[in-house]
N, C-alpha and C positions, 0 to 999 in steps of 0.2 A: 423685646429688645433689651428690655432694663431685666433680665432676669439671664438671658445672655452674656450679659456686660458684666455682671456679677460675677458667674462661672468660670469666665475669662480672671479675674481678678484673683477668685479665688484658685484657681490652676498658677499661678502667677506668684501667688504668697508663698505656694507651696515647692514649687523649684524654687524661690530665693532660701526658704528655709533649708531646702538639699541643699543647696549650694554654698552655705553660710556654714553647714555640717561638714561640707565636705572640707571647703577652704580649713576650717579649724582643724578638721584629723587631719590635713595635710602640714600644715603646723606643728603641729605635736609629734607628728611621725618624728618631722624636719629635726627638733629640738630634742626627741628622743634620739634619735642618730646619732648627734651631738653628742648627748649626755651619756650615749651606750656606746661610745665605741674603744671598750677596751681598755688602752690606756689613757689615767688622766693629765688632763695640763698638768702643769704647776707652774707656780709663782709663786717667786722668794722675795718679798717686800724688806727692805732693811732700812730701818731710820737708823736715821747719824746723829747718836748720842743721845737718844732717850732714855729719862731713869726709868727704873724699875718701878717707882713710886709715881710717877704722870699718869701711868693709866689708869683711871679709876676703879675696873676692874680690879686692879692688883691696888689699889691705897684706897677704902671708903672716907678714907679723910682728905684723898685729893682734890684740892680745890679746882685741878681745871678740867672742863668738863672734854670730855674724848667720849660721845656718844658713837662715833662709829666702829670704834677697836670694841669698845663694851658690846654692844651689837654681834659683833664676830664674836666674841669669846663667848657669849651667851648661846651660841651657835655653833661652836665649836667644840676644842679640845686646851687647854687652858694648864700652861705646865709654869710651876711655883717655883721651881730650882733649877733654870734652864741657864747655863753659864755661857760666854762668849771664850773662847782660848784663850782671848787677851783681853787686856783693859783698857786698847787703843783699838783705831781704824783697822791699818795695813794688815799685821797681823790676823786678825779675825777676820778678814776679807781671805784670807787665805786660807784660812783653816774650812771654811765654808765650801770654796770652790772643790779642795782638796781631798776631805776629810781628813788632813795630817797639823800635826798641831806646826804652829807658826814656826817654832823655835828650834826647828828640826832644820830649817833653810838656811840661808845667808844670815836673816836680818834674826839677831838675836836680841835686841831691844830699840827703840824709840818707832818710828814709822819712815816711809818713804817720804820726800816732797815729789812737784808736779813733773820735776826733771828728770828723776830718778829710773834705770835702766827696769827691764820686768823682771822680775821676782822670782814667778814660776818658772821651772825649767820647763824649756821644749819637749821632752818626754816624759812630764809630770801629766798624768790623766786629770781631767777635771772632773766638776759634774757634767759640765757642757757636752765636751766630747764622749761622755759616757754616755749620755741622754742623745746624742745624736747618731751616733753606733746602734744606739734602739731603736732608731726611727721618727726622733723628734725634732722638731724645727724649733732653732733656740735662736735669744737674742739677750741682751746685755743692754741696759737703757740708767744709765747716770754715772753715778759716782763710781769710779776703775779704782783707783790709789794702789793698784798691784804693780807701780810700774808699766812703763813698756817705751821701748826705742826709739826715741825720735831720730831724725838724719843730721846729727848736727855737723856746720861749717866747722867749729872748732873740736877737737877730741880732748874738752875739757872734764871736767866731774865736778857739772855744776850743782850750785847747792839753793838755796830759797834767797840767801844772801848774795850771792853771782846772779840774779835774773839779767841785770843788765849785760853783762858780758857773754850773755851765753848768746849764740848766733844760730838759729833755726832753719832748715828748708822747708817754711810749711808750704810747698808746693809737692812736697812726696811725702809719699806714704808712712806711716810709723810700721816698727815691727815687733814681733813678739807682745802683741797687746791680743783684744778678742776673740779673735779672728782666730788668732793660731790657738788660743786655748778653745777653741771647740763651737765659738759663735757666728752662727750663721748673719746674722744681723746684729750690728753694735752702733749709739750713738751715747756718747758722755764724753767725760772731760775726764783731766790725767791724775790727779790728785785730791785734796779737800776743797770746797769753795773758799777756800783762806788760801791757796797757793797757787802762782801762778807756774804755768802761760793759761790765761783763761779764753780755753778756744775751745769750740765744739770737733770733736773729731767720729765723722760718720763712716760707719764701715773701712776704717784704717785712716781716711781722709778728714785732713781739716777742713769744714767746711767753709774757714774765711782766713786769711790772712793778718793776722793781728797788726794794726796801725798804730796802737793806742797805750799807752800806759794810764792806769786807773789808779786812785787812791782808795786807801777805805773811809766811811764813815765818823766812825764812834768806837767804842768799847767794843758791844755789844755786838756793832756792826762791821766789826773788821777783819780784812782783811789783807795779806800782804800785799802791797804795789808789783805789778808787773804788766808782762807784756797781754795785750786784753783785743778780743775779736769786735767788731762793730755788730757782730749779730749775739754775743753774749753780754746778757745783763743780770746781772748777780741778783737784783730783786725779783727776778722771774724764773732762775733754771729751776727752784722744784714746779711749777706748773707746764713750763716744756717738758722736762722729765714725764711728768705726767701726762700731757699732750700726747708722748710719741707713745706713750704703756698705750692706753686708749687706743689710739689708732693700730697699735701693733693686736691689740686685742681683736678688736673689730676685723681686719683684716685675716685674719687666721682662726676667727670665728667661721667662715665662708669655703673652708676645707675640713674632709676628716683626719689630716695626720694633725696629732698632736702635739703645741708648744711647749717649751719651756723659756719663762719669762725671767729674768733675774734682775729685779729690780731695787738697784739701791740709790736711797735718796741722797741727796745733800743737806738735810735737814732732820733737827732743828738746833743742828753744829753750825758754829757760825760762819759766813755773818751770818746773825739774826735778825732778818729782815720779813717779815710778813707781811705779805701784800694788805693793802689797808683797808680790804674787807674786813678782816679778822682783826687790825688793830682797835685794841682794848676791849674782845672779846671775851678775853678768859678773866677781866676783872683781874689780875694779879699780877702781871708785867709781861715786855715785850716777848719775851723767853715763852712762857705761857700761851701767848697769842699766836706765836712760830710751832708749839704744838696741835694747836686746834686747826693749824694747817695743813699738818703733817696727816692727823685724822681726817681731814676733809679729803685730804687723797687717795686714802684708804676707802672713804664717801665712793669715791668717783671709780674705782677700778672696779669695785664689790657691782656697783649699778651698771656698770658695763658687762660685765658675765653676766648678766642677770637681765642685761635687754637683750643679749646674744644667747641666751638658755645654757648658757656654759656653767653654771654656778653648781650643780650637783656634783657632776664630777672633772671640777677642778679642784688641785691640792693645792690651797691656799697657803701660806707660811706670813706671817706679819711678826718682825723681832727689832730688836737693836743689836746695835755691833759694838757698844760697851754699855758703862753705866752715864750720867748728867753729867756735861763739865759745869767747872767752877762758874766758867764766864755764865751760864744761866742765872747765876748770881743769888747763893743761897741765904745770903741775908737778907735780899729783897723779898724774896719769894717765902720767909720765914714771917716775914710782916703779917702773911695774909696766911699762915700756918699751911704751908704748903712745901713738906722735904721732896725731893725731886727722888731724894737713894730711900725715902718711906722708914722704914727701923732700920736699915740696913747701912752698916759702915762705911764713911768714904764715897769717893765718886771716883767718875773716868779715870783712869790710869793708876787706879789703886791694887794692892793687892788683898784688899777686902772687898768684903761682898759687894758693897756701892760700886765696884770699878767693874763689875765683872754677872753681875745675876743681872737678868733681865727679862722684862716682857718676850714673854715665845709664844703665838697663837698658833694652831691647825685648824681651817673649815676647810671639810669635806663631808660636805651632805651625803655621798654616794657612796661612804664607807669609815668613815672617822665617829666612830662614839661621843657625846657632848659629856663636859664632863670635866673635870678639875685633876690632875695628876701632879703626887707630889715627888715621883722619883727624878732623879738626880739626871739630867743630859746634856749635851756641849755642841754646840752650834757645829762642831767637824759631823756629829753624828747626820746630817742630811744625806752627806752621799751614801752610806750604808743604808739608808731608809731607801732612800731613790733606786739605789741596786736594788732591792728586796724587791720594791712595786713593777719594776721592770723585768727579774727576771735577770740580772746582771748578774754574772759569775766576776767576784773581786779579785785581781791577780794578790801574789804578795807585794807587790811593789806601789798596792792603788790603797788610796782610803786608809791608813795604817792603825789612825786611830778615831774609826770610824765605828758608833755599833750600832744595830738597827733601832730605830726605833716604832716599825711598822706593829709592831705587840703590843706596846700601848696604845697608836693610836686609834686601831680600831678594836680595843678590846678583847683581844685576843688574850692576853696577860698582863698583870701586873707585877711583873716580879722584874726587880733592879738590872740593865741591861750596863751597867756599868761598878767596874768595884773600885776603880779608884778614879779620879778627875784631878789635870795639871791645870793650874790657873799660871798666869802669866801678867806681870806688871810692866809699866812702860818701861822702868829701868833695865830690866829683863829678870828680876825675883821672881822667884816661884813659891808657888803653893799646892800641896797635893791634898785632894780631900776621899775619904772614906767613911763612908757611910755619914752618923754624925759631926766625924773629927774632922780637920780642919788644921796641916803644921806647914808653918809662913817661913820661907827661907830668908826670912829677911828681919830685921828691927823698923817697928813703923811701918807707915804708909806704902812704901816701894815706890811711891807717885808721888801725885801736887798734894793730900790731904794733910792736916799734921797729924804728925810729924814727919816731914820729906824728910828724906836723905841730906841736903843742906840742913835743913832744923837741925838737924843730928849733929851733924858737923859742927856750925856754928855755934849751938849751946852747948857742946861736949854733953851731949843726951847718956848717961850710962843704961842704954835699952838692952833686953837678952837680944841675943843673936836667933834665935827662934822663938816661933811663938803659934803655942796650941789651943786651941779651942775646942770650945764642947757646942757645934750650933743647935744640939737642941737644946739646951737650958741655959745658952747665951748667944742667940741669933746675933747679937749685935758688935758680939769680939768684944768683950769690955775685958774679960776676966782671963791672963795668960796662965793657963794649968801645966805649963812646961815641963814645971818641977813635981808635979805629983804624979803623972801618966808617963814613967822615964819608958815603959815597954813598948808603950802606943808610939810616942817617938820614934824608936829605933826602929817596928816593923813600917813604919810609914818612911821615912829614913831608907831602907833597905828596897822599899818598894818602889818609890821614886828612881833609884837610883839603877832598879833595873827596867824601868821604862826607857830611860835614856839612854840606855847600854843597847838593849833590843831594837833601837830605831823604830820600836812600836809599841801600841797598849791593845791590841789584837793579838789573836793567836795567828801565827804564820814566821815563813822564815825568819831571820835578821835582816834590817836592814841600816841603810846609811845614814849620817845624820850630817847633812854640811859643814862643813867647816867646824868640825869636829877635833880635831890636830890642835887648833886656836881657841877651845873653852874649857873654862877652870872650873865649871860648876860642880864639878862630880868631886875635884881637889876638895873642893872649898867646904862642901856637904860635909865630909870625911871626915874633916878637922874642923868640924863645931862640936 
């Protein structure tokens, strides 16, 4: 009997043992499916307003600690000279969607507010709709600042100063917001967290009624008074932001067609408000504390592909949309020797390196080389890279100045996929850069750093009217070589000016440039 009972036992171990084999191959099949079906996700993660210098990664001298960007970049692909179009929000949200630089549309300097009409035109291709013409399921989760139509009672042209006068139907729908650029699923708000109407608007619709006017804070934590929803709370939208990424994750973890995720945050622009887990985590101030959150959310999407087997072949992207503002407050943060711009000149809305280089990461386990690159790319370059992965044929009128950057990141080559790059300041100065040179159409800053454009003014500044750089042997713009490289000038000079002429920095037809009839910059180049 007792030898019986045994046999039994042991016949017994050995189907759970099958069966424990088997459940796992079924698993792995499961998650190879996943990870092998062709084309990869993506998700474009964009923090609001991190320097270049926060991520420890990119400053060994940074004091705050960002263990989960370092993680990716140790995993990744790791680019040193990655610029934004602009030095602001609006701007560089466009050039991303687009691949066309900012300055080629309506808005030729400062940024949109919350009120403000959409941006893109209706027959402007996105990434969106380029990536959904492929076959992908896209969605759009935070910060918009691109504009888009609300229904208003009055046909005024309100401004961030008009909040109170302006009269809303949030009972209908907006237009010309996500939706019509190519997103299948949309939930964020219309502008920065500093601008009102602060409402959540899902899939076209607000999802509440605002009753409410809010004040800001502090400094730090402010933002302008306006009309405010009962389900929006400014200490909490980067972790709803995050809430719905996750959930949209998970969800479309559960299918084989492929998403695209375009996630941009509201953080760590202000207000600077960090949930009070992380306050006085990073040891060096509140500013500090609002990045280790920003990282923490980077935490939480990376663990989510990664309990859905998505992580191999998803094309990860983690960037900012300029360089630090001021309000992070570089003298506090200097206390504890911590530059937010690292060696790099100036901050947000500059026309130096601090306003405009920025953290740019790639993980892609399933095809991206690990590894550090130092050539020269600009945040428009995404949709040419996405074309590339997909198999997208670019018209002339799509992506204009877009170039690929699929050659570097898997290794393919290393050879410069771009020969010249336009920076763009908030006042609307430019800057063309080639190879190591660097010529500033502008005297100063072009931004908030000094010397603004009022410092100028008001000290009667006698500054050149241009100003060259040499950033290999002076990264940091100290030394203007104006006067010694008169030839480097003028081909950079000549070459800027036919970017702007071409309506593009691709090869392909001519095209348009907005509101073109109304700008002096080509004048004004001419006669310096």
């Amino acid at each position: 009997m007792l030898i019986a009972l045994n046999k039994i036992i042991k016949v017994n171990q050995r189907f759970l043992l099958v069966l424990l084999i088997f459940c796992v191959s079924c698993n792995e099949e499961s998650i190879s499916k996943k990870e092998n079906n062709g084309k990869p996700n993506i998700i474009y993660i964009l923090a609001d307003d991190l320097g270049y210098g926060d991520v420890q990664y990119y400053n060994k001298d940074g004091k705050i600690p960002t263990p989960s960007i370092n993680s990716m970049a140790n995993n990744g692909v790791v680019f040193t000279d990655a610029h934004t179009s602009s030095a602001v929000c609006t701007p560089t949200r466009y050039g991303i969607l687009t691949g066309r630089y900012n300055w080629r549309s309506s808005l030729k300097s400062g940024v949109l507010n919350g009120y403000s009409k959409a941006l893109i035109k209706q027959n402007r291709t996105t990434i969106a709709s380029m990536l959904k013409e492929k076959g992908y399921s896209t969605a759009f989760i935070g910060k918009w600042h691109l504009g888009w139509d609300w229904n208003f009672k009055k046909q005024d042209n309100p401004t961030d100063s008009m909040e109170k006068l302006v009269e809303i139907d949030f009972n209908s729908p907006i237009n010309n917001g996500p939706s019509t650029n190519g997103f299948d699923y949309s939930f964020g708000f219309s502008g920065s967290l500093d601008m009102p109407p602060y409402v959540w608007v899902e899939n076209d619709f607000p999802t509440q009624i605002p009753t409410k006017t809010t004040q800001s804070v502090d400094y730090k934590g402010f933002w302008r008074d306006g009309l405010t929803s009962e389900d929006f709370d400014h200490s909490n939208v980067l972790q709803t932001i995050t809430d719905k990424a996750v959930s949209y994750i998970n969800e479309h973890s559960k299918v084989q067609k492929p998403f695209f995720l375009y996630l941009p945050l509201s953080a760590p622009h202000t207000p600077i408000l960090p949930n009070s887990e992380f306050l006085g985590k990073s040891k060096t101030n509140v500013y500090g504390d609002f990045v280790m959150q920003v990282d923490d959310v980077l935490d939480q999407i990376r663990s989510t592909l990664k309990h859905n087997g998505l992580t191999k072949n998803t094309l990860l992207i983690f960037a900012s949309d300029n360089g630090c503002s001021p309000r992070a407050d570089y003298k506090e943060l200097a206390q504890v020797k911590h530059n937010p711009s690292h060696i790099y000149r100036g901050a947000k809305a500059d026309i130096f390196e601090g306003g405009h280089r920025v953290p740019f990461i790639i993980e892609w386990p399933a095809k991206a080389k690990k590894g550090t690159i130092s050539n020269v790319i600009c945040s428009t370059d995404f949709f040419a890279t996405c074309a590339a992965i997909v198999n997208y044929e670019i018209k002339d009128n799509e992506g204009e100045d877009s170039f690929n950057m699929l050659p570097l990141i898997i290794g393919e080559s290393l050879n410069d996929i771009r020969k010249y790059t336009i920076h763009h300041s908030i006042n609307g100065s430019f800057a063309i850069r080639n190879g190591d040179w660097k010529l500033i159409f502008a005297p100063g800053s072009a931004g908030w750093s000094y010397p603004r454009p009022v410092d100028i003014q008001k000290e009667n500044l006698n500054l050149p009217a241009l100003q060259l750089y040499d950033l290999k042997n002076d990264i940091s713009e100290t030394k203007n070589v104006i006067d010694i490289y008169p030839e480097k000038v003028n081909e950079l000079k000549k070459a800027f000016i036919k970017i702007i002429l071409d309506g593009r920095s691709t090869v392909g037809i001519r095209q348009h440039n907005e509101g073109m009839d109304n700008w002096k910059e080509i004048e004004n180049i001419l006669n310096i």
